[in-house]
Each structure stands twice: as C-alpha cells, then as structure tokens.
C-alpha positions as CSV (number, residue, x, y, z in Angstrom):
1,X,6.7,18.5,-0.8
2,X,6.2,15.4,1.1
3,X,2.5,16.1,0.9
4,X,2.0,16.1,-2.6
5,X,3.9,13.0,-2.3
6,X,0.5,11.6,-0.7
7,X,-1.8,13.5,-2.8
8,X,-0.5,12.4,-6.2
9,X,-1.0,8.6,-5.7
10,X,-4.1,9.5,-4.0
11,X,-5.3,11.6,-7.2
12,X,-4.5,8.5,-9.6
13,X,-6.6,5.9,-7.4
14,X,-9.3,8.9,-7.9
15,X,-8.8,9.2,-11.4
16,X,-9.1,4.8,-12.1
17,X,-12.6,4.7,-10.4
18,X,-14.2,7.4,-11.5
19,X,-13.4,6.1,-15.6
20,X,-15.4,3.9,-16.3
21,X,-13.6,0.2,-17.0
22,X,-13.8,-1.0,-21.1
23,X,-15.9,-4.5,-21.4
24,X,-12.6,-5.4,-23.1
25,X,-9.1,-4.9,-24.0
26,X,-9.3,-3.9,-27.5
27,X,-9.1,-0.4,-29.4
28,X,-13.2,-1.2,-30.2
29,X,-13.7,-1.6,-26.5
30,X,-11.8,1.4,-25.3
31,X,-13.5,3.8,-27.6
32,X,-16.8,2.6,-27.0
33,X,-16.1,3.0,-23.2
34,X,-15.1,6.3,-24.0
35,X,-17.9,7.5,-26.5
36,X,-20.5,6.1,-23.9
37,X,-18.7,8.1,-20.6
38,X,-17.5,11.3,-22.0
39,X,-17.6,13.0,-18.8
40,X,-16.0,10.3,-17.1
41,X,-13.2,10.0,-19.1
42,X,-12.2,14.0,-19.1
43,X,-12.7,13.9,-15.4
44,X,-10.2,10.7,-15.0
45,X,-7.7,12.8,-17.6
46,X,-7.7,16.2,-15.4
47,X,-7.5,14.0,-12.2
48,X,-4.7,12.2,-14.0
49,X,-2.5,15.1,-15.1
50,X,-2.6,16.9,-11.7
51,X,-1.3,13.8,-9.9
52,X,1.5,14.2,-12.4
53,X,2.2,17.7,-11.9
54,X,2.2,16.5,-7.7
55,X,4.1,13.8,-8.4
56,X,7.2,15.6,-9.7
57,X,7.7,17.5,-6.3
58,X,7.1,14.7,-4.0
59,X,9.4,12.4,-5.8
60,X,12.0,14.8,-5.2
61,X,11.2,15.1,-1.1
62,X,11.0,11.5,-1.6
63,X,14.4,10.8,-3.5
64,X,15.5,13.8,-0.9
65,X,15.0,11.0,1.9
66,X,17.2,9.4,0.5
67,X,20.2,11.1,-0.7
68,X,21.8,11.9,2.4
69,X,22.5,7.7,2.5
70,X,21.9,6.3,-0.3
71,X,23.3,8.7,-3.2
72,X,23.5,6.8,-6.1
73,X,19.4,5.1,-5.3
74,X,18.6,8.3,-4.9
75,X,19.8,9.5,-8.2
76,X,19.0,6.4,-10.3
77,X,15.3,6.3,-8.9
78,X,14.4,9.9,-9.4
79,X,15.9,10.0,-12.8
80,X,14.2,6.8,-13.7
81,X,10.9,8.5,-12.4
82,X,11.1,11.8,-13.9
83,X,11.8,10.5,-17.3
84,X,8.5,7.5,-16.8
85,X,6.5,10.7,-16.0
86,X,7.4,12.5,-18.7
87,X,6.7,9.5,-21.2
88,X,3.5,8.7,-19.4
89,X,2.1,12.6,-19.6
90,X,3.6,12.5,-23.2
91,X,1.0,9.5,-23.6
92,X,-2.1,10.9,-21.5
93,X,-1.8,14.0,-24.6
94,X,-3.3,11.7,-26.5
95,X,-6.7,11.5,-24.2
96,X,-8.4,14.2,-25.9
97,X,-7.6,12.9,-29.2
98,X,-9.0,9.4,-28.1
99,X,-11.9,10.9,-27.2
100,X,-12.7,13.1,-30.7
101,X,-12.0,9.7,-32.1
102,X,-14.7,7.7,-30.0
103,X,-17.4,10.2,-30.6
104,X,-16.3,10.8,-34.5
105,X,-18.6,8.3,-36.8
106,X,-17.2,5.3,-38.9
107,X,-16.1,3.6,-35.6
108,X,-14.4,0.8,-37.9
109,X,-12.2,3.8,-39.2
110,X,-11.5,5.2,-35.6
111,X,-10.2,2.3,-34.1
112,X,-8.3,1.9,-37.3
113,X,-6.5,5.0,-37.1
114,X,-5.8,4.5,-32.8
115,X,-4.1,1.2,-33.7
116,X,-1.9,3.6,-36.3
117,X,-1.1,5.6,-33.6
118,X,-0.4,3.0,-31.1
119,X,2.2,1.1,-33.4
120,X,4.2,3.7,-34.0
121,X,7.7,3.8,-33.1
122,X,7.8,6.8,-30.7
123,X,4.5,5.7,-29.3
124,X,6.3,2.2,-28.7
125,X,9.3,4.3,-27.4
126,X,6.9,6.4,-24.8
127,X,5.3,3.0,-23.8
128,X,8.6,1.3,-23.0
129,X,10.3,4.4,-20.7
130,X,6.8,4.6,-18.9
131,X,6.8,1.1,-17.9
132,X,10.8,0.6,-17.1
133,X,10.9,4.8,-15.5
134,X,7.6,5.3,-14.3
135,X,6.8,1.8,-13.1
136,X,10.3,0.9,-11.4
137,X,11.7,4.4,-10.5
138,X,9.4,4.6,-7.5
139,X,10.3,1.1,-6.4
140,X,14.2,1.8,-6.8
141,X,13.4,4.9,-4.8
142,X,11.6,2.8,-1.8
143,X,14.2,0.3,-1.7
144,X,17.1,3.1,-1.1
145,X,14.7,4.3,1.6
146,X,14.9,1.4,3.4
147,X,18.7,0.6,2.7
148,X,19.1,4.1,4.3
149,X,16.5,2.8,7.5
150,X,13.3,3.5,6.5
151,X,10.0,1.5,6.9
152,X,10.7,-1.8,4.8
153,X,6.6,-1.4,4.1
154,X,7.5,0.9,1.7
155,X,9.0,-1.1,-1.2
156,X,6.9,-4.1,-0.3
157,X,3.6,-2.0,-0.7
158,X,5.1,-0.7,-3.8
159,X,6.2,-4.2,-5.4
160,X,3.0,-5.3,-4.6
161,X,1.2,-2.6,-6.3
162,X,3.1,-2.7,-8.9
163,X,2.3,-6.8,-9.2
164,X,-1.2,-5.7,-9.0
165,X,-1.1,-3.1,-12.1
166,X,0.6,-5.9,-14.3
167,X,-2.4,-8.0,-13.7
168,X,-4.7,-5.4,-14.5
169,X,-7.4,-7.7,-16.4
170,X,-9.9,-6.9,-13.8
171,X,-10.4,-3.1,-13.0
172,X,-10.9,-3.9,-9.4
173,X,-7.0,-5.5,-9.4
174,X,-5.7,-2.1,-11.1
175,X,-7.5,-0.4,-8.6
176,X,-5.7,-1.7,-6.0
177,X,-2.6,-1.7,-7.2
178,X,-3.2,2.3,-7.1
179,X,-4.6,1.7,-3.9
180,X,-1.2,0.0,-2.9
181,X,1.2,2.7,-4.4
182,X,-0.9,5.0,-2.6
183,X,-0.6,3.4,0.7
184,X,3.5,2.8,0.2
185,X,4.1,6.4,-0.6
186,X,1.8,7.8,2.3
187,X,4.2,5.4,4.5
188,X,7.3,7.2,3.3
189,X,5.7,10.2,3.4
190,X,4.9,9.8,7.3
191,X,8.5,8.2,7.8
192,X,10.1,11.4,5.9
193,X,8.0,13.9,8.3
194,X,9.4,11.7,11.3
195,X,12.9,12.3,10.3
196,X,12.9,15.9,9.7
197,X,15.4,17.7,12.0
198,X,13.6,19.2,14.9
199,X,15.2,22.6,16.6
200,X,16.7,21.5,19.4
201,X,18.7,23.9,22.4
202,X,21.8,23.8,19.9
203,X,20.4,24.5,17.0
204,X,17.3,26.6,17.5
205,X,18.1,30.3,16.8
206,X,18.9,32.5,19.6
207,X,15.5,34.4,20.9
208,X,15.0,38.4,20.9
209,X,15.5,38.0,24.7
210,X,18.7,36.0,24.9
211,X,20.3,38.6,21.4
212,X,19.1,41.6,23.8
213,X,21.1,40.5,27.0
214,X,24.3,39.7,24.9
C-alpha cells in the first residue's frame, strides 16, 4: 500500500506533462487545447484516473502511519481526502464530455454549454470539496505524521506543492507543484517502510526445528 502511495502522485505529475497546457484560461482556450491534442488529453485522463484509483490505498497506509499517535489527524485527513477524491473523479467524468464538445462544430455553442455546466450548483459543490478534501486532506495527514515523529519534509514538501498548484498560471509552476506532492509522499512512503515492525527473537515465529524439539 505504501507503494501505490508513491505511484499515484507519480502518475498525476505524468498525467500534467503529457496534456498539453491551454494558451489561456478560458472555456475557448481549453477546448481548443483539447480539439488540437486529442490523444493527449485521453492519455492525461486514463493516467489521471489510475492515480486515483492508487491513491485511495496509499492514503489509507499513509493515514495508517498515523493512527497509532495521532488518531483523530489520522481520521480528519483521510476523511477529508477520500471525500476530495471522490469530488475530483466526480469532476474528471466530465473529460470525455469536454472532449465531444471541443471536437463538435459551433465552437461559440460548445464553450457556451461548458460554462452551463461549470456554473452549476453541484458542479460548484464538486469544485469546493475537491479543493478544501482533496487539496488539504493530504496536508492534514503529513502534519499528523510528523506530530507522531515523522520526517517534518513531509508537510513542508506538501504545503509547498500545494502553494505551487494555487499559482498554476504557468504550466511549468503546476508541474511542480505535482512534482512536490510527489516528492513529500515518496518521503512518507520511505519513513512508513522504516517504521514497519521487523521480526525480532521475541516475536518471530517459532521455526520447524525449534516446534520439533519441543
């Protein structure tokens, strides 16, 4: 579990270089990214959605870490997480949609009807438990690592890529602020392999050997 709390972040820095970056922020921009880098964009999405299927499992070896000392961090963080990553894959459903709309004519109409989509209540709803669940639950799981001892690099690689994916004007800065998630997680993931329990005299199971003399 604690490797697919490597490979997920991993899988979302993958999946923000290989789609190709709008000239701009607007719905016009987007599509036209989108209509000119089919491909690109399906490739991004399937890259995307496995990280969330990995991330669901390493969150919980990550929030696992934590438990033992820090209960209640361990709780709010992972709840906060799971239900980000459920509003954020409730959002990436709309990818294939995006894209029928990009390569549909009447581009005026397309980016009419995405604006229609993205004002919607539940869209705004989705939007808003992604960015306070999936942004912060990760961060609130970090710092209860390192209440309960762990690496302090963890929440200040994670703060810092979350910083980074706020300033996301530039699709080198949301790049590495993937990059930086990536990097904090592996760190947790290497301090959670160094604290696993290792057999010891007292602990280890008896061998064949030692059963048969008894």
């Amino acid at each position: 579990m604690l490797a697919a709390l490597v490979a997920a972040p991993v899988l979302t820095f993958a999946g923000s270089l290989v789609q190709a970056a709008p000239t701009g922020h607007d719905t016009a921009a987007e599509l036209a990214s989108i209509a000119a880098h089919p491909v690109r964009y399906e490739v991004a999405g399937f890259l995307g959605f496995v990280s969330m299927v990995l991330f669901i499992p390493g969150l919980l070896a990550l929030a696992g870490l934590v438990r033992p000392v820090r209960p209640r961090w361990a709780t709010t963080g992972l709840a906060m997480s799971v239900a980000g990553a459920l509003a954020l894959t409730s959002l990436m459903g709309s990818g294939p949609v995006s894209q029928a709309l990009a390569q549909a004519p009447g581009r005026a109409a397309m980016v009419r009807v995405t604006d229609a989509y993205e004002s919607l209540p539940l869209t705004t709803v989705w939007v808003l438990l992604m960015l306070i669940g999936w942004l912060l639950g990760p961060l609130v799981l970090g710092l209860g690592l390192w209440r309960a001892g762990g690496p302090p690099a963890v929440p200040v690689l994670l703060a810092a890529g979350l910083l980074a994916q706020f300033l996301d004007d530039d699709p080198r800065v949301l790049a590495l602020g993937f990059a930086l998630t990536a990097a904090g997680l592996t760190v947790a993931a290497v301090a959670g392999c160094r604290q696993r329990p290792r057999p010891t005299e007292s602990t280890a199971p008896p061998s064949r050997t030692a059963a048969v003399g008894r």
